[in-house]
N, C-alpha and C positions, 0 to 999 in steps of 0.2 A: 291243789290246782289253782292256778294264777288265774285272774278274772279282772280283765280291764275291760272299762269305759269306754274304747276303742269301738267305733263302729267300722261293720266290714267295707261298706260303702263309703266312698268319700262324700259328701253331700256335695250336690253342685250348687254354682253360686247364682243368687238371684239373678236375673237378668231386667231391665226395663224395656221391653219393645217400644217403649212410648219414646224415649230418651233420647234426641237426633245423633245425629255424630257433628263432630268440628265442622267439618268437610261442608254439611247443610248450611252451618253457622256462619262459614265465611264466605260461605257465595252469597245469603240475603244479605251480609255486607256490604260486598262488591258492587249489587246490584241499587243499592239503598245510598251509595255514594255514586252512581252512575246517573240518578234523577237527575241531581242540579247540573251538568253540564250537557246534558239531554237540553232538558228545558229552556236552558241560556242560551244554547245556540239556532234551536227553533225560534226563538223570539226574538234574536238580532237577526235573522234569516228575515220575519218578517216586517223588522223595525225598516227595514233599509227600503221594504216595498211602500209600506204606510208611517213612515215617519209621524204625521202628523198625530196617530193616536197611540203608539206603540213607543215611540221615542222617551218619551217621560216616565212608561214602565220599565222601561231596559235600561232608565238610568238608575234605577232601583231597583233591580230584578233582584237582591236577596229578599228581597221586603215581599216581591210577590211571588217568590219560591215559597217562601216563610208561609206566607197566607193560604198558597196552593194546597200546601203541603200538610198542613193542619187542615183543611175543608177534607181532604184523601183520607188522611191515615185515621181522624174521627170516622168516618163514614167504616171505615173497615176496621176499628178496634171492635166499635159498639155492634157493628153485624156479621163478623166471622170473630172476634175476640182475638187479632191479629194485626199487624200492622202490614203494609203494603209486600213486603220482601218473605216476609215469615208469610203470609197467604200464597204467594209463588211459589214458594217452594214446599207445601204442605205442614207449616207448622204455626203452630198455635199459643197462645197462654193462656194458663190456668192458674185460679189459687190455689196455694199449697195449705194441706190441711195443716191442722193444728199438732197433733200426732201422730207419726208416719208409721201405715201398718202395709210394709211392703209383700207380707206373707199373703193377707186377707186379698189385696187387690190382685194376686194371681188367680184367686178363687174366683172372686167377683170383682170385676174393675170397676171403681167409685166412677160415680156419675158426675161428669163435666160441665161444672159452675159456670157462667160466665161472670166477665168482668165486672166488677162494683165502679162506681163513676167515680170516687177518688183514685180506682185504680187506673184508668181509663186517664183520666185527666193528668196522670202523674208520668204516665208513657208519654203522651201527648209532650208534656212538658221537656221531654228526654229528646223524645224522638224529633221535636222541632224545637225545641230552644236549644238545645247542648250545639247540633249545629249552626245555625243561624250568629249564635254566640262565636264559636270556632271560624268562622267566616269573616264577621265584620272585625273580630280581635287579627287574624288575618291580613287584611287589607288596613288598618289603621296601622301596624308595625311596617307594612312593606311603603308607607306614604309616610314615615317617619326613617326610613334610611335603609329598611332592610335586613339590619342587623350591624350598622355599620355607626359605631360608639367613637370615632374618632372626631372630636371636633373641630381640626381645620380643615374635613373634607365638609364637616356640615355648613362651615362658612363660606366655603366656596362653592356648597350649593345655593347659597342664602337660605338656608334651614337654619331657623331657630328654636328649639326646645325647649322644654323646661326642666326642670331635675326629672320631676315626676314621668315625665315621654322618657327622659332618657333609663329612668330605672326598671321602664316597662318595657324598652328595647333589649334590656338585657337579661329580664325574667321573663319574659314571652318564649323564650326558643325554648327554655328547661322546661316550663312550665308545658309545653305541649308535647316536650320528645316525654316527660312524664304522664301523660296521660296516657299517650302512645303504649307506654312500657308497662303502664298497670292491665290495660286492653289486652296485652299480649299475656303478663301475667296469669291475668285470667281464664285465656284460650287455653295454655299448659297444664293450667290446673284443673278445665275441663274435661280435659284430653284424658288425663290419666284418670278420671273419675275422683279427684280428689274433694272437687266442689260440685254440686248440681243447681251452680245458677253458674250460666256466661257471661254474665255482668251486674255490678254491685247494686244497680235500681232494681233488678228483679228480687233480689234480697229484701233492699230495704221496704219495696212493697209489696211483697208476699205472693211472688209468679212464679211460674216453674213455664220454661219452653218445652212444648212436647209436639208430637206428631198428633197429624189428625186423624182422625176415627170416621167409619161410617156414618156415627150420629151426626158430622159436621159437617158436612156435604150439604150443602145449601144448594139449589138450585135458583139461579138468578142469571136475570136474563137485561141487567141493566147496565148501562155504556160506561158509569163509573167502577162499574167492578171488572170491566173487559179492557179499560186503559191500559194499566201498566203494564200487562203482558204483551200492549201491542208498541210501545213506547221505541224497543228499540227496530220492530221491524219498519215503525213510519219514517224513522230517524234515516234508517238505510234506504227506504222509497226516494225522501228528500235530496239526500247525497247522490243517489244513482240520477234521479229528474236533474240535478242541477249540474252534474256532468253532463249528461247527453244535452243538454241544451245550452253548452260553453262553445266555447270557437275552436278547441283543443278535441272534440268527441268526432266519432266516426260520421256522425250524421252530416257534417258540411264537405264529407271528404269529396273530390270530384265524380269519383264510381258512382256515386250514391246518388250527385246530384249532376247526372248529364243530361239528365230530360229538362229537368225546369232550367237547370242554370239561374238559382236565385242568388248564389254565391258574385256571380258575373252582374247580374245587375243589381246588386247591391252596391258594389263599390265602384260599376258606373252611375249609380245618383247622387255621390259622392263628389261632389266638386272642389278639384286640386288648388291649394293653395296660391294666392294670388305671387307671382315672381318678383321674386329681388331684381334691381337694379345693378349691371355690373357696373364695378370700378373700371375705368376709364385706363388707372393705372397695370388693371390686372394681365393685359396685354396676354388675354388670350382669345379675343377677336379681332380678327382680320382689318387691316387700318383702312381709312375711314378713304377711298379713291377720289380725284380730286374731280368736279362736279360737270359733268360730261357737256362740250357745249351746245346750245340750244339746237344748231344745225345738224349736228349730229344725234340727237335721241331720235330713240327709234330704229338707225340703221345698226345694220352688224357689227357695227363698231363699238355700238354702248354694250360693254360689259359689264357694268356697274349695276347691281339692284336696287333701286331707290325703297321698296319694299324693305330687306335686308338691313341696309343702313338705317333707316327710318326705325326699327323693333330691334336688332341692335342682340338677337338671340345668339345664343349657341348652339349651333346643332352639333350633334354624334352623329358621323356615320355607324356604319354597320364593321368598317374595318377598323376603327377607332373606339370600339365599343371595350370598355376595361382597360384603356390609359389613365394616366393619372395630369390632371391637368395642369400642376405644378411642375411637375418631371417629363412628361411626357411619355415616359414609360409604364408597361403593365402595374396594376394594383399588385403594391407586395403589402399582406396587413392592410387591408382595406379600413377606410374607419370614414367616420360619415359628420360633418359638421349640421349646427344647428342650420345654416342657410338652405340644406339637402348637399351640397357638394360633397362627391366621396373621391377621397382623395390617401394614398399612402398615410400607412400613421406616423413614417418621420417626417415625410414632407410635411403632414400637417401639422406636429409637434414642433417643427423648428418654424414654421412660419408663426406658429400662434405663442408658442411657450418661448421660443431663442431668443435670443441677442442681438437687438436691430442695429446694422452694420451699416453704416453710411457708405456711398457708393464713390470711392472717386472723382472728381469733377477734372478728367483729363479727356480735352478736347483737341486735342493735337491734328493739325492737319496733315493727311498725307500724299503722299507727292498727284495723285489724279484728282489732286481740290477736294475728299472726302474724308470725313471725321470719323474718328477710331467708333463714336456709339453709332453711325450709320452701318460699320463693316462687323456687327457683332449677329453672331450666326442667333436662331430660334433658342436652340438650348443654353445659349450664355444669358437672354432674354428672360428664359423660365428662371433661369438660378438667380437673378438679380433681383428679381421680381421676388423670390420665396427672403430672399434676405433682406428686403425693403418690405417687408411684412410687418405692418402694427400689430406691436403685441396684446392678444386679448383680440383681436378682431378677425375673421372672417378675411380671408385674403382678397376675395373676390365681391363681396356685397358692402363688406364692412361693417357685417353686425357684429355684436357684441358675443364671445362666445367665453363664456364663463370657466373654471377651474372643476375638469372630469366632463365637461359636454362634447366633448373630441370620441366618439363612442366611435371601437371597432364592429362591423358587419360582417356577416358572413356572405357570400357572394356564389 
C-alpha cells in the first residue's frame, strides 16, 4: 500500500486582515497631494483681501506649506502613529518585528508599538522634505526654460545659464519621470503581494502600513485633528460664497432683486464718463445756421438753438436708434471704439486701419453759380469723411485708438 505525505485538505493560505489594499494606498495619495493646492489658493484668496500681511507669505507659500505641514503631520505621527491621509482613511504604522511569526499572530495578534522618534522624525523627513524638495527643483527648472536646451531661443530670451543649469535642465525631466516609475513599481509590487512595504522609507525604517484596530480609536475632540477632513468641504463653502456673491450668480438677477432695486441704483451712483469733443471735420452734426438777427430772436422765425449750437451734442432719436454713424446704415457687426462710438466693424476698420485717400480738390463751377462740394448728397459726405479718416485715431473725437481696441459688441 502506497502512503504519501499528501494531505487530504489543501491548507488555505494565510490571510492579513490588517494589510490595506492599493486602492486605500492611492487615495491617501491623492489626498496628501490635494493639501498644497488647497492651501495656496485659500491664501491668495485671502492675500488679495489683506495684502498687507498675507502678501509676503504667498510669495513663499512652499516655505509655509513646508512649515504648516511639518506642525500637522508631527502632531499626528506622535498621537495616532499616522500621518495626516493614512489617519483619513483608517491606516496606521507600525514597527515590524524582528521575526515574523505569521501563524502565532492568527492566535493572538501582537500588541501595536508605537512609533520610536527616529522613526517619527524620518517620516517627517519623507513626508515633508521629499516634497517641498520636488516643488522648489520644480519651479527652479520651469524659470530656467522648461525644458527647453536650445540656445538661441535662450538668447533671445536673454537667459543666460550656466553649464551646470544647463545639465540640470536636461536631468531633471528623467530624474523625476524615475522616481515616478520606481512609485509605481512599487504599487505593482504591492498589489500582487510580492513586497509588504509600498514604499522603500517604510523599509528602510522598519514600518509596516496596516489598518486600524479597536485599540486605536482615540477619542479627541481637538480642532487639529478635525482639520483635514474638513479641508475640502470649506474649500467648496469658499468657491460656492465666491460665486454667489460675483456679478455672474443668480442673486443680482432682476426677479430676485425687484423689490430693492439695488442693482438700479448702483450704476445710478455711477457717474458716466466725462464726453469727448467732436471733430469739426466729422460732419455729423448739423452745420452751424447763420446767427439769427437781433430783431428777429425770439419770433417764430428763430429756428436756430443757441443752446444746441452752444453744447454742439449728438442726439439719437428713437427712429435712428442702431445706424451707424459713418454709413448711416443699420449696425452690421457692431463693434465699439475706445471713444464709446459704435459703429459697423468695416466702417470702423477702414476708417481706423485703411488707406488715407486724399480727396480731389475739384471745385468746378456749375452753370447755377454752385460748386460740385456744395451739390454732394449726406451719403457721399459719410464716405468722404470715412476715407479722410486718420489712421489710428477715432474718426470722431480723434483719440488714439491702438491695434485690437476696435472690440465687436453684441447688441
Amino acid at each position: 500500500m502506497l502512503i504519501t505525505n499528501t494531505p487530504i485538505f489543501s491548507q488555505s493560505p494565510i490571510t492579513d486582515d490588517d494589510r490595506p489594499s492599493l486602492f486605500d494606498l492611492l487615495a491617501q495619495d491623492q489626498l496628501r497631494d490635494l493639501f498644497h493646492p488647497v492651501v495656496r489658493y485659500v491664501l491668495s484668496y485671502f492675500a488679495q483681501r489683506y495684502p498687507r500681511y498675507l502678501l509676503r507669505v504667498l510669495n513663499h507659500h512652499e516655505e509655509f506649506f513646508a512649515a504648516l505641514l511639518l506642525i500637522l503631520e508631527r502632531h499626528h505621527l506622535k498621537k495616532h502613529n499616522a500621518s495626516i491621509a493614512e489617519h483619513f482613511y483608517g491606516l496606521r504604522l507600525t514597527p515590524t518585528s524582528a521575526i515574523p511569526t505569521p501563524r502565532l499572530n492568527t492566535l493572538s495578534p501582537p500588541k501595536r508599538s508605537s512609533l520610536s522618534r527616529k522613526q517619527r522624525w524620518g517620516m517627517l523627513l519623507v513626508l515633508v522634505g521629499l516634497p517641498y524638495l520636488r516643488a522648489r527643483a520644480q519651479d527652479y527648472f520651469e524659470s530656467l526654460g522648461g525644458g527647453d536646451v536650445n540656445e538661441r531661443n535662450e538668447e533671445d530670451r536673454g537667459i543666460a545659464i550656466t553649464r551646470t543649469q544647463k545639465a540640470f535642465k536636461v536631468l531633471y525631466p528623467y530624474l523625476s519621470l524615475g522616481l515616478d516609475l520606481t512609485f509605481l513599481g512599487y504599487d505593482l509590487a504591492f498589489l500582487f503581494e510580492k513586497i509588504n512595504y509600498p514604499r522603500p522609507w517604510h523599509k528602510w525604517l522598519g514600518l509596516k502600513v496596516i489598518r486600524k484596530g479597536p485599540e486605536d480609536e482615540i477619542e479627541s475632540s481637538g480642532i487639529i485633528s478635525k482639520l483635514p477632513p474638513l479641508l475640502p468641504p470649506l474649500l467648496l463653502l469658499l468657491k460656492l460664497s465666491q460665486w454667489w456673491y460675483s456679478p455672474s450668480s443668480p442673486r443680482s438677477h432682476p426677479s430676485l432683486t425687484a423689490n430693492t432695486n439695488s442693482t438700479a441704483s448702483t450704476h445710478a451712483a455711477i457717474l458716466p464718463p466725462r464726453p469727448l469733443r467732436i471733430l469739426p471735420n466729422a460732419v455729423i452734426l448739423p452745420p452751424t445756421p447763420p446767427l439769427t438777427p437781433v430783431e428777429e430772436q425770439g419770433s417764430p422765425l428763430d429756428r436756430s438753438s443757441t443752446a444746441e449750437r452752444s453744447t454742439g451734442r449728438y442726439t439719437i432719436s428713437e427712429e435712428n436708434y442702431g445706424d451707424c454713424p459713418l454709413c448711416g446704415k443699420k449696425w452690421q457687426n457692431p463693434a465699439v471704439l475706445p471713444s464709446g462710438w459704435v459703429v459697423c466693424w468695416r466702417c470702423g476698420w477702414d476708417a481706423i486701419e485703411g488707406e488715407e485717400e486724399e480727396e480731389p480738390e475739384d471745385e468746378s463751377v456749375g452753370e447755377k453759380g454752385t460748386t460740385v462740394g456744395e451739390e454732394r448728397t449726406e451719403e457721399e459726405t459719410r464716405v468722404s469723411v470715412k476715407k479722410k479718416g486718420r489712421r489710428g485715431r477715432c474718426p470722431f473725437t480723434g483719440v488714439e485708438v491702438g491695434p485690437g481696441e476696435l472690440r465687436r459688441v453684441l447688441v
